[in-house]
PLY file of the C-alpha trace (Angstrom):
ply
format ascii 1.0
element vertex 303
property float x
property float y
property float z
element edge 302
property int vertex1
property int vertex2
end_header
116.47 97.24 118.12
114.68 94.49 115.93
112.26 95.82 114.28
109.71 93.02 114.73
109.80 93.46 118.06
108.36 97.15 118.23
104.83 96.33 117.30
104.46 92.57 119.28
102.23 93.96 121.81
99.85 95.28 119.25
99.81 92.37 117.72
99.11 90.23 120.53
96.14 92.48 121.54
94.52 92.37 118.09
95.23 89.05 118.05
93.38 88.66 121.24
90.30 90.90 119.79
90.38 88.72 116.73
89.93 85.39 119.15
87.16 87.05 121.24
85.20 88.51 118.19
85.20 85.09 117.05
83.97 83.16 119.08
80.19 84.65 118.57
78.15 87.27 118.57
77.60 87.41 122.49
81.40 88.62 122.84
80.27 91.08 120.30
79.72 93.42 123.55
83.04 92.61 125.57
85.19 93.43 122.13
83.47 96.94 122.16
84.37 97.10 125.76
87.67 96.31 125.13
88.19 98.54 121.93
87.28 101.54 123.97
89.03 100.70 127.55
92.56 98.89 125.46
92.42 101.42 123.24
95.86 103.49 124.57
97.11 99.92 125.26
96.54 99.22 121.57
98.09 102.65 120.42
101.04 103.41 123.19
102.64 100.38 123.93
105.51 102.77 125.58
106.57 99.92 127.80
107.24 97.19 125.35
110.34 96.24 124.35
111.02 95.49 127.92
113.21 97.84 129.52
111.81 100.74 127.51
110.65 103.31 130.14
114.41 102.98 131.97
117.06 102.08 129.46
117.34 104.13 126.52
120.47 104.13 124.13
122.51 107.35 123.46
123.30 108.68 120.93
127.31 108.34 121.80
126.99 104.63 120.87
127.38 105.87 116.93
129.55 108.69 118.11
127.18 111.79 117.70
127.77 114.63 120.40
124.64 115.19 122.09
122.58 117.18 124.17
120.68 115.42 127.08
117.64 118.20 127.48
114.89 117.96 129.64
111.75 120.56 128.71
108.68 121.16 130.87
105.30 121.34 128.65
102.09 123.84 129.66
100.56 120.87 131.78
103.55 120.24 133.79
104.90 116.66 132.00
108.82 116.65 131.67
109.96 115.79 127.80
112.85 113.81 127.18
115.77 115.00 124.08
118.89 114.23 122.51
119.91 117.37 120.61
122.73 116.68 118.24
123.97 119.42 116.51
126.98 119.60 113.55
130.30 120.12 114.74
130.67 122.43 111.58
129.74 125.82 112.66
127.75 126.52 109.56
126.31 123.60 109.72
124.96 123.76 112.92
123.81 127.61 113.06
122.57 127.77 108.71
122.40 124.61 107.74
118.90 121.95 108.36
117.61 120.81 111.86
114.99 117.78 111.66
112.97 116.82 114.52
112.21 113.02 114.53
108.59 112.24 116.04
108.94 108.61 116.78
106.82 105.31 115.85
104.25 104.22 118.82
106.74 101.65 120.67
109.59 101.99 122.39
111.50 105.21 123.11
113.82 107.55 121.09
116.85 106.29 121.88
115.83 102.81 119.77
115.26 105.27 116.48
119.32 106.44 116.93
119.96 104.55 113.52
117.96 106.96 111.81
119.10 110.06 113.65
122.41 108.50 112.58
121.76 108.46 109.24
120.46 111.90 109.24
123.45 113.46 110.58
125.84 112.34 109.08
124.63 111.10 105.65
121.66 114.23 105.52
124.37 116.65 107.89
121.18 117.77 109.50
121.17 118.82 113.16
118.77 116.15 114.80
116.38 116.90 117.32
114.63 113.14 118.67
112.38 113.07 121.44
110.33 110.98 123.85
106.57 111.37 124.00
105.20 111.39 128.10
104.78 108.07 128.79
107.88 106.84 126.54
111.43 106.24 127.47
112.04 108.40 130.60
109.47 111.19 129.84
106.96 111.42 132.40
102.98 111.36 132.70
100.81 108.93 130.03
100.79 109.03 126.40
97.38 110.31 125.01
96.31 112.12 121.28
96.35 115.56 123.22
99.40 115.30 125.33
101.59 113.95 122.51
100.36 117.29 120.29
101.26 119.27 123.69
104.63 117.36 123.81
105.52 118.16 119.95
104.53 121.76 120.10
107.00 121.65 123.18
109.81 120.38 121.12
108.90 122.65 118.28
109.06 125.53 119.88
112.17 124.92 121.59
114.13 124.39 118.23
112.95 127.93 116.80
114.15 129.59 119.92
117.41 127.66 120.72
120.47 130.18 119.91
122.18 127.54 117.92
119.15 126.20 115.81
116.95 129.20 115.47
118.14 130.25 111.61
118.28 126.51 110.84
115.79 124.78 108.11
113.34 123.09 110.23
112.07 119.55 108.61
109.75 117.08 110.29
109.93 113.08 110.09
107.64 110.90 111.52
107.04 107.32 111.32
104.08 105.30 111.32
102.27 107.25 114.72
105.20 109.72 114.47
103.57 110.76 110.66
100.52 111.66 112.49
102.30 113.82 114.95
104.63 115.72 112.34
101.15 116.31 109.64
99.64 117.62 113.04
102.75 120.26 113.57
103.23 120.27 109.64
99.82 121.65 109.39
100.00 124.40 112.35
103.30 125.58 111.30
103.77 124.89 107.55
105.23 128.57 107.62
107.83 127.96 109.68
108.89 125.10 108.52
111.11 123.55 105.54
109.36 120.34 104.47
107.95 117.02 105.80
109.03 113.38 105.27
106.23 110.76 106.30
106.66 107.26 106.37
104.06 104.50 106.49
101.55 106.63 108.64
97.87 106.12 108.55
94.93 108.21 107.34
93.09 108.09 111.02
92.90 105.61 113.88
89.10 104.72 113.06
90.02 104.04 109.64
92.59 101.44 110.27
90.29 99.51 112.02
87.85 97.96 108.94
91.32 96.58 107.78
93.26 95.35 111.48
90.39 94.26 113.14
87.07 93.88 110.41
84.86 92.70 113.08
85.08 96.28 115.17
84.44 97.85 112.19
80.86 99.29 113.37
82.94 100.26 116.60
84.14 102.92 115.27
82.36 105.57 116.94
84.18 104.65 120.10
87.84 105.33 119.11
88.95 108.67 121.04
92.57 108.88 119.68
91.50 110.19 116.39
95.05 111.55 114.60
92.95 112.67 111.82
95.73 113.06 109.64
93.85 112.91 106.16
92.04 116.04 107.11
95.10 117.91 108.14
96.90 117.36 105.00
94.34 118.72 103.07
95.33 122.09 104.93
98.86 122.28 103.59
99.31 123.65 100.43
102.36 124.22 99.27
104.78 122.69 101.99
107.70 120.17 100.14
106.67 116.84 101.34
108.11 112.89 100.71
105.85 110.34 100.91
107.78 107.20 101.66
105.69 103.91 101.59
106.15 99.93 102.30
105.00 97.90 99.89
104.79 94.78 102.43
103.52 97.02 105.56
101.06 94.44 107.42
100.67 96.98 110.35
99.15 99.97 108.09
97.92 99.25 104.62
99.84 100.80 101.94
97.25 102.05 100.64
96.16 104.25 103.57
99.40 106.38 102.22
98.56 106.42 98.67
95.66 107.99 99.69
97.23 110.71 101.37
99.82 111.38 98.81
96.90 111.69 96.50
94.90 113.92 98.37
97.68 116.06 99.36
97.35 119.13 97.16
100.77 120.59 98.10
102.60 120.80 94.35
106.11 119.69 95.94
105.32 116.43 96.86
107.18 113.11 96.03
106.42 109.76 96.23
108.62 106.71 96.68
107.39 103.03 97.31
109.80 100.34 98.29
109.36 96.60 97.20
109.57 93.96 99.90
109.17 96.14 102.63
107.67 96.02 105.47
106.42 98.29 108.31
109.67 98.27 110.23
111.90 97.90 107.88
110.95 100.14 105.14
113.98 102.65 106.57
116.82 99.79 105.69
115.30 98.97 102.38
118.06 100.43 99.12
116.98 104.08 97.65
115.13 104.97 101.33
118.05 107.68 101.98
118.66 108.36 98.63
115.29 109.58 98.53
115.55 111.77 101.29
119.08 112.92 99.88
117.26 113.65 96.42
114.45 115.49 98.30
116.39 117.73 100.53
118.76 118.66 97.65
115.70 119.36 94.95
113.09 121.16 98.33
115.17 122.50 100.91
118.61 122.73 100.91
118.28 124.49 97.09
115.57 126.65 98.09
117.22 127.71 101.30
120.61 128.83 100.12
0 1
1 2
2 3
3 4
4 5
5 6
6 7
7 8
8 9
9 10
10 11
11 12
12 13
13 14
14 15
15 16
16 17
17 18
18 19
19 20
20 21
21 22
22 23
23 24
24 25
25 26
26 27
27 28
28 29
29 30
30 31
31 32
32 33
33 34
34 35
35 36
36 37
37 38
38 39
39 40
40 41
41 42
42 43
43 44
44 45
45 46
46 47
47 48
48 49
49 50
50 51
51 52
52 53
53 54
54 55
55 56
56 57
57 58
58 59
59 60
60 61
61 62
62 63
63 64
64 65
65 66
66 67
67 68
68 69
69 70
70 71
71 72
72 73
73 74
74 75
75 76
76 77
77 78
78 79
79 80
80 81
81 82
82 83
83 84
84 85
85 86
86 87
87 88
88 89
89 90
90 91
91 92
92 93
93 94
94 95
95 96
96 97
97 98
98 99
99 100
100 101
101 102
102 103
103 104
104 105
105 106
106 107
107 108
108 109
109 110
110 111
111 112
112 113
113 114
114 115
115 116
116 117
117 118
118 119
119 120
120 121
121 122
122 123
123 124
124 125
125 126
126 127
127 128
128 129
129 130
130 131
131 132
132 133
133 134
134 135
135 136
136 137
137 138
138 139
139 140
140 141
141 142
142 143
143 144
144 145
145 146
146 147
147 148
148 149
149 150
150 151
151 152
152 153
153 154
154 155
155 156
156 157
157 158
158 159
159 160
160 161
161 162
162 163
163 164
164 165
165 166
166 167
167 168
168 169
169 170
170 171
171 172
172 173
173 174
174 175
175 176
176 177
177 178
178 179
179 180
180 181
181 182
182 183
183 184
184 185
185 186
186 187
187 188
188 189
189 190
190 191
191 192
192 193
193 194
194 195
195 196
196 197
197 198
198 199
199 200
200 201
201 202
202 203
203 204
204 205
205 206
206 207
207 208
208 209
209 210
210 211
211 212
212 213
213 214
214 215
215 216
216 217
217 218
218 219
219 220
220 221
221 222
222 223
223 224
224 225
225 226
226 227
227 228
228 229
229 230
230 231
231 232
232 233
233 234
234 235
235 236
236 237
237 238
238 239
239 240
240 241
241 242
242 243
243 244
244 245
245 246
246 247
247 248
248 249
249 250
250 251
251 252
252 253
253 254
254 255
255 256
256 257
257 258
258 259
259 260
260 261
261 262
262 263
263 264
264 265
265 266
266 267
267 268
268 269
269 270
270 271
271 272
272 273
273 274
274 275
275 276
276 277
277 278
278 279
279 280
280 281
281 282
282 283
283 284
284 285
285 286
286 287
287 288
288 289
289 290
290 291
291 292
292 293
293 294
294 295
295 296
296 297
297 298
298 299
299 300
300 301
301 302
């Protein structure tokens, strides 16, 4: 999937906040209105791409064996998976399991590159999932359903016969950072280390920078992810902060901040030139990082 693509609906919705806020201050009210009411719009486009609540690729088009797994959370949503574990014994009972909480558009099945990459560059069992409301997981995508949906997920890897002794790392991009700090900072305990990638600090504090005009709107966001908080939780959990320099979606700055706030003493930074929101993943170094980072926090520390 083009990359570009993933994030056109949000920009065509701040675009549209950007031509209402200014055309005066009487629309001043209607942008507020909009803000608040748009705001899930603005954060869970689930149905763009086109297509992306029925088709979703699997993985078998980059020749992984899979698991198609369907898991019921507490409130009754069903959760969409692709388990793909190594073929290598070891591998797949002692070796690393990552569980991929995806970006805010489209469904899992378009992040399959980077599963891909993780099993069988990484040789990581991959767990990649659909939030409700995405791909062909039911109900509608909200900040406490997706945190219901992940602890879902998580708690099915540390019980699953095959995964259950595995290393568990988190991944998330951009929204999906949000989601793994959230389960990062619940479970650092339980879990192996976390690789972020261009994620924000909070929703209200993208705002001053996306849209300037709503920046005394703040009050009415209600999808917080309040990730900069969380992080200053975690203390001593291995963490990679990978970062864009060209990311016009979220400010690179926004994750300088929270590598420099994190207080964790394993944590890495990495900053790629020319790179943009989407395409920070393709950019050269990006898995050598994560190679460099799972051989020097995890895979070293596990054996």
């Amino acid at each position: 999937m083009d990359g570009s693509s993933q994030d056109w609906s949000v920009r065509w919705l701040l675009k549209s906040l950007k031509i209402l806020s200014a055309t005066g201050i009487s629309c001043i009210g209607t942008l507020a209105v909009i803000l608040y009411f748009a705001q899930s719009a603005l954060i869970y486009p689930s149905s763009f791409p086109a297509g992306s609540r029925t088709d979703v690729p699997t993985p078998d088009r980059y020749n992984i064996p899979y698991e198609d797994v369907t898991l019921e959370t507490e409130d009754g949503e069903k959760i969409k998976l692709f388990v793909m574990k190594q073929t290598d014994p070891e591998l797949r009972t002692d070796g690393q399991t990552v569980i991929i909480c995806c970006a805010n558009a489209g469904n899992m099945g378009h992040r399959l590159p980077i599963a891909s990459a993780f099993y069988k560059i990484l040789q990581y069992n991959v767990v990649l999932f659909s939030y409700r409301g995405y791909g062909l997981s039911t109900g509608k995508p909200s900040e406490a359903g997706i945190k219901i949906d992940s602890e879902t997920v998580f708690e099915y890897v540390k019980k699953e016969k095959e995964l259950l002794d595995t290393d568990i790392i988190l991944y998330g991009q951009s929204l999906g950072g949000a989601v793994a700090i959230y389960l990062a900072e619940k479970h650092e305990d339980e879990i192996a280390g976390l690789i972020i990638e261009n994620t924000f600090r909070s929703i209200p504090s993208l705002i001053p920078s996306v849209l300037p005009v709503a920046q005394y709107f703040t009050f009415l966001c209600h999808q917080i992810w309040p990730s900069e908080q969380r992080l200053l939780k975690i203390k001593t959990l291995p963490i990679l902060f990978l970062s864009g320099e060209k990311d016009e979606i979220v400010p690179p700055v926004q994750m300088k901040v929270l590598y420099e706030i994190c207080r964790s003493p394993h944590k890495v930074w990495r900053q790629f030139a020319n790179a943009t929101h989407n395409e920070t993943y393709l950019k050269d170094g990006y898995w050598t990082s994560i190679i460099d980072f799972s051989s020097d926090f995890i895979v070293k520390k596990t054996q």
